[in-house]
C-alpha positions in Angstrom: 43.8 98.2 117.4 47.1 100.3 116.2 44.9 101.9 113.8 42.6 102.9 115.6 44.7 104.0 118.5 46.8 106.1 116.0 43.1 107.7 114.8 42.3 108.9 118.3 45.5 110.3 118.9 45.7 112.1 115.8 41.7 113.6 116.6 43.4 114.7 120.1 46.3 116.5 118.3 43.6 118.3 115.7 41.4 118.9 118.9 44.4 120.5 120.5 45.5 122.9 117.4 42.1 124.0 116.6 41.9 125.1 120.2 45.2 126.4 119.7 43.8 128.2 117.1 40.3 129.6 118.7 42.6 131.3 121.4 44.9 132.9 118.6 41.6 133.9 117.5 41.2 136.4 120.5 44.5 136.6 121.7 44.5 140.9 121.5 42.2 142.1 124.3 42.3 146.0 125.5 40.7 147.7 128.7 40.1 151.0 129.5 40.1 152.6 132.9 36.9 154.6 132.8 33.4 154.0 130.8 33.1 157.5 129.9 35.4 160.3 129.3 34.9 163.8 128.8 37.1 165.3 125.3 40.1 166.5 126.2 40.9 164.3 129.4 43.7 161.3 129.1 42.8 157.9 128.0 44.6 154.9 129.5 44.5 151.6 127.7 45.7 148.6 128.6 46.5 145.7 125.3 47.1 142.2 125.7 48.7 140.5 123.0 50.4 136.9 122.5 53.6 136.8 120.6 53.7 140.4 119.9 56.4 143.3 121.1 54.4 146.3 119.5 50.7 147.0 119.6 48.5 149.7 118.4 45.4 151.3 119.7 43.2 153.7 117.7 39.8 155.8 118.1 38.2 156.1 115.2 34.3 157.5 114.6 32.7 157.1 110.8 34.2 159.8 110.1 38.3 159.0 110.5 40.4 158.7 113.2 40.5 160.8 116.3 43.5 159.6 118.2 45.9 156.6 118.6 48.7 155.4 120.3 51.6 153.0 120.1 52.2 150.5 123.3 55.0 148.5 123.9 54.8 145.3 125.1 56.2 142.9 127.7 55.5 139.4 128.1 52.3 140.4 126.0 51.3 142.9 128.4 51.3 146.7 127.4 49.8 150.3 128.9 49.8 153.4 127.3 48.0 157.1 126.7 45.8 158.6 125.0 45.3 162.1 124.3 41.5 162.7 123.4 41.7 166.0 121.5 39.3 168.6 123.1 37.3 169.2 120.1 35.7 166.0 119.6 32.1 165.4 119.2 29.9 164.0 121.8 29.0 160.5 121.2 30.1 156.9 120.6 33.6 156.1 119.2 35.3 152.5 118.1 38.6 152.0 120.1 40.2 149.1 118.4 43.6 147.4 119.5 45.9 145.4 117.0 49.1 143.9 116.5 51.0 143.2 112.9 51.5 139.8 114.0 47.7 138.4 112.8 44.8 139.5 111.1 42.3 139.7 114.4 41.1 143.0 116.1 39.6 143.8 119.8 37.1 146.6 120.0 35.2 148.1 122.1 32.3 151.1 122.0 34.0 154.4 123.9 31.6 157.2 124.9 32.7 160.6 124.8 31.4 163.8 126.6 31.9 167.4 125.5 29.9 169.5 127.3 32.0 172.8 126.2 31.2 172.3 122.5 28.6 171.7 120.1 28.5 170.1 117.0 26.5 168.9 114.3 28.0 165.9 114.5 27.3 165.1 118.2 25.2 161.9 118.9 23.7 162.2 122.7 20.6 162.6 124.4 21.5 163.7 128.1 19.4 162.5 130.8 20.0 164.1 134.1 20.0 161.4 136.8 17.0 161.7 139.6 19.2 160.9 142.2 21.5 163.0 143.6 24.4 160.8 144.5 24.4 158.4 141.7 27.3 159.0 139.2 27.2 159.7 136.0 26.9 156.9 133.4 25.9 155.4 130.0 23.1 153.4 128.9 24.2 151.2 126.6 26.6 148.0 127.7 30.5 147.6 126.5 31.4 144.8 125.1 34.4 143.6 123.3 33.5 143.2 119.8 36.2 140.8 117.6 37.1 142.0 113.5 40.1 141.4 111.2 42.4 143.8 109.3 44.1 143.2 106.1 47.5 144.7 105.7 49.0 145.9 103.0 52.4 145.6 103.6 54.6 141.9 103.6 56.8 140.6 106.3 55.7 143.2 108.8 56.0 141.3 111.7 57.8 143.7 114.8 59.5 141.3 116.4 62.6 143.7 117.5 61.2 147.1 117.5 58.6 149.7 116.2 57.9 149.6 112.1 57.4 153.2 110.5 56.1 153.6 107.1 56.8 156.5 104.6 56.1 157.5 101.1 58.7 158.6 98.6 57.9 160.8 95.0 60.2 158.4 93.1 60.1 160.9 90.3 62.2 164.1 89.5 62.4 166.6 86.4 61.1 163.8 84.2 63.1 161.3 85.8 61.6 158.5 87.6 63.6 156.1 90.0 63.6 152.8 91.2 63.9 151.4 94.5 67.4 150.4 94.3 68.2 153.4 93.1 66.8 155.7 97.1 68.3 156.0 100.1 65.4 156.5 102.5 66.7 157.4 106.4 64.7 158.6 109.6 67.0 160.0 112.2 66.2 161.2 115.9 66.7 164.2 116.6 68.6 165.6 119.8 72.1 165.0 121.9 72.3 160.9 121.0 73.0 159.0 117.7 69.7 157.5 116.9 69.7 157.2 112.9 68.5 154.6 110.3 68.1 153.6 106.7 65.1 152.0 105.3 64.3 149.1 103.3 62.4 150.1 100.0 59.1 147.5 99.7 58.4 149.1 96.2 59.5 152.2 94.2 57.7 154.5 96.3 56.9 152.6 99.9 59.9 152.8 102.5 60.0 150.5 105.4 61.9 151.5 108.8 62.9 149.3 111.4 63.4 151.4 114.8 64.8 150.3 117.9 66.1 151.5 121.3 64.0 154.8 121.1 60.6 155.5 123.4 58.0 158.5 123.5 57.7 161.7 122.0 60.5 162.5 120.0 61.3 164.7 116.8 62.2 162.9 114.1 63.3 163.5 110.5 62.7 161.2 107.3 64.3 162.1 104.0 65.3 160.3 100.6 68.2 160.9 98.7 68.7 159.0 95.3 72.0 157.2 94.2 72.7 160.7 91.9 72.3 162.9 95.2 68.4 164.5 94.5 66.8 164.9 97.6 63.1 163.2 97.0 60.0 164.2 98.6 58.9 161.8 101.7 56.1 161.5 103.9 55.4 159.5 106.8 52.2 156.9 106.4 49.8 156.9 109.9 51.0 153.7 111.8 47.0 152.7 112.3 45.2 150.9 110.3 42.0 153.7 110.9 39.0 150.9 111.4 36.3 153.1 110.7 33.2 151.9 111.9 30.1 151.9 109.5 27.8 153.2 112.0 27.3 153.7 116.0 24.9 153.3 118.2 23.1 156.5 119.7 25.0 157.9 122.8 22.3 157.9 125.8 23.6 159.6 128.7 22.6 159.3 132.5 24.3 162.6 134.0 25.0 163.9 137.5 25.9 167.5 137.4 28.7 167.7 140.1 30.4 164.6 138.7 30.4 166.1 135.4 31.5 169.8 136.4 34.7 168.7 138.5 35.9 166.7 135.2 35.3 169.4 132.9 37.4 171.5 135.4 39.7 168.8 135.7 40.1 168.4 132.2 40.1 172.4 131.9 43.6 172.4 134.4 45.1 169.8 132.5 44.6 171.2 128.6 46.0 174.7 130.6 49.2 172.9 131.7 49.8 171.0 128.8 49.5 174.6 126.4 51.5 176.3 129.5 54.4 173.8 128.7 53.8 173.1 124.9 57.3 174.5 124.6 58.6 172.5 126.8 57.3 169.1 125.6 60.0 168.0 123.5 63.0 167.4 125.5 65.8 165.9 123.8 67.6 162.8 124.9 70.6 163.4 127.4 74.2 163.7 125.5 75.6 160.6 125.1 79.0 160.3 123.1 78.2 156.1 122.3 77.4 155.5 118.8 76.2 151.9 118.3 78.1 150.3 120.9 81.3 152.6 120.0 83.0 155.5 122.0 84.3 158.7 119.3 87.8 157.9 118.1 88.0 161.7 118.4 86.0 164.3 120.3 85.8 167.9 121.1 84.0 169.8 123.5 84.1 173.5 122.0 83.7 175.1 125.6 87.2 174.5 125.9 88.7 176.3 122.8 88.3 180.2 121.6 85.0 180.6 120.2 85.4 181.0 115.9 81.9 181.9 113.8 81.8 179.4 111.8 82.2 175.1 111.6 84.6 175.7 108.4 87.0 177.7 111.2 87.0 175.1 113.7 87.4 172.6 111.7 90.7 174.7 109.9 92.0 175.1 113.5 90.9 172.4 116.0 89.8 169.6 114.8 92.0 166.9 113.3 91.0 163.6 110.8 88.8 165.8 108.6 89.1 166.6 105.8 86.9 168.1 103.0 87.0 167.7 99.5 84.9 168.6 96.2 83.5 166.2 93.6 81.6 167.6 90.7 81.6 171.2 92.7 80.0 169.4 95.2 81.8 169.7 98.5 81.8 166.5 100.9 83.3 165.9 104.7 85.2 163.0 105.0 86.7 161.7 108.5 90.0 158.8 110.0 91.5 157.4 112.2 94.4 159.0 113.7 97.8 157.1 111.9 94.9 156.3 109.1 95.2 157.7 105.5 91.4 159.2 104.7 89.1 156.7 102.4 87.2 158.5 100.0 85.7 155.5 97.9 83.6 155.3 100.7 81.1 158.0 102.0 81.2 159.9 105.3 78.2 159.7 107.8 77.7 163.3 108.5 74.8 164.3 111.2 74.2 167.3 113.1 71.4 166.5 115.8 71.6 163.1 114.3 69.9 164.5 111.1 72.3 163.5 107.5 73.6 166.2 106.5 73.6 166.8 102.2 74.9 170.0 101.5 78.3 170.3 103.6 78.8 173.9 102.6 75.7 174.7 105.0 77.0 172.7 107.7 80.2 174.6 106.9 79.1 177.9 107.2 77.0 177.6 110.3 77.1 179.3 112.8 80.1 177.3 115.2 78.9 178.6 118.7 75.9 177.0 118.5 77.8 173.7 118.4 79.2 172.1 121.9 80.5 168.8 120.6 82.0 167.3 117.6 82.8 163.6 117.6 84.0 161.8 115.2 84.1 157.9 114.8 86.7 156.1 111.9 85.1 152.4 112.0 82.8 151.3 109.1 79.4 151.4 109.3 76.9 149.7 107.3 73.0 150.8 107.1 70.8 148.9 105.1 72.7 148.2 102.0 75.0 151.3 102.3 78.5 151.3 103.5 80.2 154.3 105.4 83.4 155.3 106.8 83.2 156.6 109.6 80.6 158.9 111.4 81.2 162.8 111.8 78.7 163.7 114.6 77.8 167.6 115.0 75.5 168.2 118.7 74.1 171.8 119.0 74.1 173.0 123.0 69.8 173.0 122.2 69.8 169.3 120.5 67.4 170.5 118.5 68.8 171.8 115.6 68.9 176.3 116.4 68.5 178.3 113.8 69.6 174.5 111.1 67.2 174.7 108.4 66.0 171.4 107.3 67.3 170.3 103.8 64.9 170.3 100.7 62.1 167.8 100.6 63.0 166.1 104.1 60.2 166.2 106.6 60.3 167.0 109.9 58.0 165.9 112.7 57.3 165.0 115.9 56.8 161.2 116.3 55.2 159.0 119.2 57.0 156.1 120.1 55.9 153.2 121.9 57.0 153.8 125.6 59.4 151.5 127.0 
């Protein structure tokens, strides 16, 4: 009788688990809030996703991918944009939503409209409705289809923040380097401290782990070596790109005024958003606090005479810096007040949160175009490297005037997942 009570229970618990299971199985759904959309409008998508902080939504024909977005989530629920570029083709598309946490994929068929353009690749028979108040509508159902993705990269589970991928040249002049041997770093650009050093998965893959940072922002990635030469980098495309092998034909049921007051719709909103293209990036609001930590010292160059260059203000303001050359190579080290300088270990040096490599650059820049320098005499450890201290440059734009970007880094703008 024990026996066979044991037996049933443990059928229940292997009953329960592969239910478990099942629902894993389909645990990422997504939603859209229309059936149809005409290229160029916005796409809202809305991901639900167990056990997951970060998902991903993509639109993808057989082609490649047209457009994609990152979503945050919380308490598995996430809602986010997406941008349909206004050149697409008329016809089906695959939206697909996924997390890194498991191998299973929700998508669903997206019809798109573009009645301004032609192409050879479009996919649509219009038929014009007979009735002169029904709306404008396709022919075929939408249904959630279920796939799986295979990822390439190990331990890529984002269970603290957004994971960004770049690829590093590992080789220079004939020399080729090994992982341990590149720095890889991605830094925000604008008024705040938002800076990071990646892991390196192989001798050419770099993984970061971002936190704390949400939406459109510029970013720059670079790679230094262990000797000082600046590698080539290149960010890898957060989405997996599903592409499907094939999609169904686009029938669609059209009513005239309906689709009219969109395109016009549409038309207003890609005119505002090339109106304000300048105007798109906006960098964070000044903030002094670099992780966790107020500036030991700081200076706000609106309240001292004006001088042309960093190297003068530095000469005749600015205390607990020091510069010094190793190897004719010129480097900025900063301390604490009462606190002899350390120069076994490296400085942090960032203007706009960018690292700075060539200090004579920095040096002779022009100084009023700076509006604060702060500097910070803790150590600081990134990844496996060790710093003392921080020696934070912010330009009055935040954006880097007129501060060409050092050899082989990349600069770019990035979309985050919003918060």
């Amino acid at each position: 009788m024990i026996i066979k009570a044991f037996k049933k229970i443990r059928r229940a618990i292997s009953l329960a688990v592969a239910m478990v299971l099942v629902l894993s199985t389909f645990a990422t759904s997504i939603e859209t809030d229309r059936t149809w959309y005409l290229a160029g409008e916005a796409m809202t998508v809305g991901i639900t996703a167990d056990d997951a902080l970060i998902a991903y939504a993509e639109l993808c024909d057989t082609h490649g991918l047209a457009a994609g977005t990152v979503v945050s989530l919380k308490e598995g629920v996430g809602r986010a944009l997406i941008e349909l570029p206004s050149d697409l083709h008329s016809g089906y598309y695959l939206l697909s939503a996924y997390t890194r946490h498991n191998a299973h994929v929700s998508q669903r068929l997206i019809a798109i409209v573009n009645p301004l353009r032609k192409s050879t690749d479009d996919d649509i028979e219009w038929v014009k409705t007979t009735h002169p108040d029904s709306l404008s509508y396709v022919e075929t159902e939408v249904r959630n289809q279920e796939t799986r993705v295979q990822w390439s990269m190990v331990n890529m589970r984002e269970t603290e923040g957004h994971i960004i991928q770049a690829h590093i040249k590992n080789s220079y002049d004939g020399q080729t380097f090994k992982a341990s041997q590149i720095c890889p770093s991605l830094s925000v650009i604008g008024k705040q401290i938002h800076y990071f050093e990646g892991k390196m998965v192989n001798d050419s893959t770099a993984v970061f782990y971002t936190f704390g940072v949400s939406g459109k922002q510029p970013i720059v990635i670079s790679a230094l070596t262990s000797s000082g030469i600046s590698l080539p980098i290149e960010l890898i495309s957060p989405f997996a790109t599903l592409l499907p092998k094939q999609l169904p034909h686009l029938v669609f049921h059209y009513q005239r005024s309906e689709v009219e007051a969109r395109s016009l719709d549409m038309q207003r909103h890609q005119r505002y958003l090339s109106d304000n293209k300048t105007e798109e990036i906006v960098p964070l609001d000044y903030d002094d606090t670099a992780y966790g930590t107020k500036p030991d010292l700081t200076y706000n160059l609106d309240e001292y005479r004006q001088f042309l260059t960093v190297r003068e203000v530095l000469l005749e303001y600015v205390s607990c810096v020091t510069n010094r050359k190793t190897d004719g190579v010129t480097k900025l080290f900063v301390r604490k007040e009462q606190s002899h300088y350390n120069t076994s270990l490296p400085t942090l040096v960032l203007i706009d949160g960018m690292p700075v490599f060539d200090a004579e650059r920095l040096l002779n820049y022009d100084a009023r175009r700076i509006h604060h320098i702060n500097i910070y005499g803790e150590q600081y450890t990134f990844g496996n490297r060790v710093y003392h201290g921080i020696l934070s440059f912010i330009t009055r734009s935040g954006l880097l005037t007129n501060y060409p970007i050092e050899r082989n880094m990349q600069y770019l703008v990035y979309i985050f997942p919003e918060k």
